[in-house]
C-alpha positions as CSV (number, residue, x, y, z in Angstrom):
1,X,8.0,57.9,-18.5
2,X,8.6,58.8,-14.8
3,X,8.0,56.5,-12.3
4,X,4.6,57.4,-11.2
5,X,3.3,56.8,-14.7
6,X,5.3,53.1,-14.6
7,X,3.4,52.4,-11.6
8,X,-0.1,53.6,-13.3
9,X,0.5,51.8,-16.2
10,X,1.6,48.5,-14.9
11,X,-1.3,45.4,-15.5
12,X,-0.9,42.1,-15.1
13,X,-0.2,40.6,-19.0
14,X,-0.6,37.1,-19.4
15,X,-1.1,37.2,-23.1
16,X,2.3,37.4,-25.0
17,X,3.1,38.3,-28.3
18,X,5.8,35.7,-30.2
19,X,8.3,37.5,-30.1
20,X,11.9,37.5,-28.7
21,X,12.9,40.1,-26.1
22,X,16.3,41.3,-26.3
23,X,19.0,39.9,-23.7
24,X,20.0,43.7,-23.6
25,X,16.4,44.5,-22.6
26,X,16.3,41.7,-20.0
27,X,19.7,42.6,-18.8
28,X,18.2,46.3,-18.1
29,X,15.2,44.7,-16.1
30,X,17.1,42.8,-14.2
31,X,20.0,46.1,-13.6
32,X,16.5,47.4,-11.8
33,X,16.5,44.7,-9.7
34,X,19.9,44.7,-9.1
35,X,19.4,48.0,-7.7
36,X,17.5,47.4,-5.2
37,X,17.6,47.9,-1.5
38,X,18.0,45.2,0.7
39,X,18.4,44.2,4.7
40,X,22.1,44.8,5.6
41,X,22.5,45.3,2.1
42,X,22.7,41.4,1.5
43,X,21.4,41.1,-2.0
44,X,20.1,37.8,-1.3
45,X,18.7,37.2,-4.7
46,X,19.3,35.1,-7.4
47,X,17.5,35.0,-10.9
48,X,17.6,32.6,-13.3
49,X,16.5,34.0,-16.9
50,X,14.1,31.3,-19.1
51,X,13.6,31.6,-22.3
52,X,13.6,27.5,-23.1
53,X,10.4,26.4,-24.3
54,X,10.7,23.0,-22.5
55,X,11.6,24.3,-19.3
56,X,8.1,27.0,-19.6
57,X,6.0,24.5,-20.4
58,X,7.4,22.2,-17.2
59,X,7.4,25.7,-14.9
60,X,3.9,26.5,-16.4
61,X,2.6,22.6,-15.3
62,X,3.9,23.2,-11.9
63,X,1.3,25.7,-10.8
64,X,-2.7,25.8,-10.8
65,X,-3.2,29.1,-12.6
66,X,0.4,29.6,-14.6
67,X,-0.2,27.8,-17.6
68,X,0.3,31.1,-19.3
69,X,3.6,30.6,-18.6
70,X,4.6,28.1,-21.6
71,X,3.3,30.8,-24.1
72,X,5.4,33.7,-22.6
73,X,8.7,34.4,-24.2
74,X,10.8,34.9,-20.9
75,X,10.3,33.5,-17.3
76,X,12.1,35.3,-14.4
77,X,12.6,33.1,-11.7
78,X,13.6,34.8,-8.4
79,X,15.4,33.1,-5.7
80,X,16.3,34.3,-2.2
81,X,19.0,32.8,-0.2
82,X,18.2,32.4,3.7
83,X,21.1,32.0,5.0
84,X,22.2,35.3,3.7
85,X,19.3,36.8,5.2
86,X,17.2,34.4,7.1
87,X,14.3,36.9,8.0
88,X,14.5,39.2,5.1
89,X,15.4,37.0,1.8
90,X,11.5,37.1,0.8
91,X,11.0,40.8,1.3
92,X,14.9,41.8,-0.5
93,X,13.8,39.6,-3.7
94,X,10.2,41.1,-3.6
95,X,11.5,44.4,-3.8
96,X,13.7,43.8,-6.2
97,X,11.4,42.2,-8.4
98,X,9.2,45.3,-7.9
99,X,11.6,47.2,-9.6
100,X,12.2,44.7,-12.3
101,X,8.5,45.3,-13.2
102,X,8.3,48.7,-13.3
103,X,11.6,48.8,-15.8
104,X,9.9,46.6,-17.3
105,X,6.7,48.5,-17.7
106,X,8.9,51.6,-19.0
107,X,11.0,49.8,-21.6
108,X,7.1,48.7,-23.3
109,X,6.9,45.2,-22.1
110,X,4.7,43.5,-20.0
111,X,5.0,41.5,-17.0
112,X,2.6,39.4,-14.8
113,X,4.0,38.7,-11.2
114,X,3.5,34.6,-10.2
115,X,3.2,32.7,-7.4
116,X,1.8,29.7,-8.9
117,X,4.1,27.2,-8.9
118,X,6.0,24.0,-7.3
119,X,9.0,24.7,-5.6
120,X,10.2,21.1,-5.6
121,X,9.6,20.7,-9.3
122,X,11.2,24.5,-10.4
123,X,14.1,24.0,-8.4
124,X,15.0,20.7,-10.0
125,X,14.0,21.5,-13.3
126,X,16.7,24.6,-13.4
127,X,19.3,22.7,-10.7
128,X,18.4,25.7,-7.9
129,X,20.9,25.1,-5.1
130,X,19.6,23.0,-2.3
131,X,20.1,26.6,-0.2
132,X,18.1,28.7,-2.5
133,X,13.8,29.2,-2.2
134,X,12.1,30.1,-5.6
135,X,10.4,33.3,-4.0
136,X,8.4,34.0,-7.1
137,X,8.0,34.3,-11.1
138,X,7.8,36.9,-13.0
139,X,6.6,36.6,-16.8
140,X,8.3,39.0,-19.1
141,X,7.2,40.2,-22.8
142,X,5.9,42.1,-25.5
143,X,2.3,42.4,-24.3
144,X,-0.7,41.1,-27.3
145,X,-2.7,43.4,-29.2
146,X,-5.5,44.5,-27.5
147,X,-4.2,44.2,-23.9
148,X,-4.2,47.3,-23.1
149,X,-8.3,48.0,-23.9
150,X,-8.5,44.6,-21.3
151,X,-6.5,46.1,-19.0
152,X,-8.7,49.3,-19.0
153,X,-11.8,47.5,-18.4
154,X,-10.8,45.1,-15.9
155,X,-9.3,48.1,-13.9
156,X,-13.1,49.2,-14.1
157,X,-14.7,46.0,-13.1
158,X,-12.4,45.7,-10.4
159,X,-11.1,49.4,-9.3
160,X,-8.2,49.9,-6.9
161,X,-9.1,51.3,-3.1
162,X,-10.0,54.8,-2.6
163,X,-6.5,56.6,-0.7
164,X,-8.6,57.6,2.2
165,X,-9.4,53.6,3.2
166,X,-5.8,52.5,2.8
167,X,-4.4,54.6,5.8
168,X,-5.0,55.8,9.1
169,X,-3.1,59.2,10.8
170,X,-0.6,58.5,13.8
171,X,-3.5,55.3,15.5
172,X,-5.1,52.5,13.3
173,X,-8.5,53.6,11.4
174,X,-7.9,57.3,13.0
């Protein structure tokens, strides 16, 4: 799979089957990340793998619309440190995470990108360094049967911009 086909195949999963991923499999998602560029090459990320049960189902309670969470076998948690980069940790981490999900997408497993949660409770819960903001989650498995045919039809109830409205030539809306 090349990249353009990650990035075409890449949904949202936030049905999981039971089933443990490898750590050699997570290792290679998070080499993606890894890999990534960053401001003044800082790497100001951290990640912190979970695959407790206890600690999902606390991560999932922490946010309105992640209770998926306690059901998927692996949460990514991915931190940024300011003080490495004070104006850049956010965008460095979302990157990087960008590239953990298309690995992701190209080793056959699934991934759903969340923002759902309480900093407060996530950093306590997996003793983050006082320093350290959770930037965002990412949920990481072997997608459910059937996801793919929902994935397809919610992609036609709700299709992507055409290229033509998404850019403008040398002046805004040119």
């Amino acid at each position: 799979m090349d990249v353009f086909e990650a990035i075409q195949k890449r949904r949202s999963v936030r049905k999981y089957l039971d089933k443990e991923v490898p750590m050699e499999l997570i290792l290679k998602v998070l080499e993606a990340g890894r890999l990534a560029p960053s401001a003044h090459n800082s790497q100001p990320w951290h990640y912190i793998i979970v695959t407790d049960p206890e600690k999902r189902k606390k991560i999932a309670e922490s946010g309105k619309w992640a209770g998926f969470l306690k059901n998927t076998p692996v949460v990514i948690v991915g931190c940024g440190d300011p003080e490495a980069s004070p104006n850049w940790y956010m965008v460095d981490v979302t990157i990087s995470m960008q590239n953990m999900v298309l690995e992701a997408t190209e080793l056959g497993l699934g991934t759903c990108w969340v923002g759902s949660f309480d900093q407060d409770t996530v950093k306590k819960l997996l003793n983050i360094p006082e320093k350290y903001k959770v930037v965002a989650l990412l949920a990481l498995g072997y997608p459910a049967e059937g996801i793919e045919i929902t994935s397809k039809i919610l992609h036609t109830v709700r299709p992507r911009k055409k290229l033509e409205e998404i850019y403008s030539l040398n002046e805004f809306k040119k």
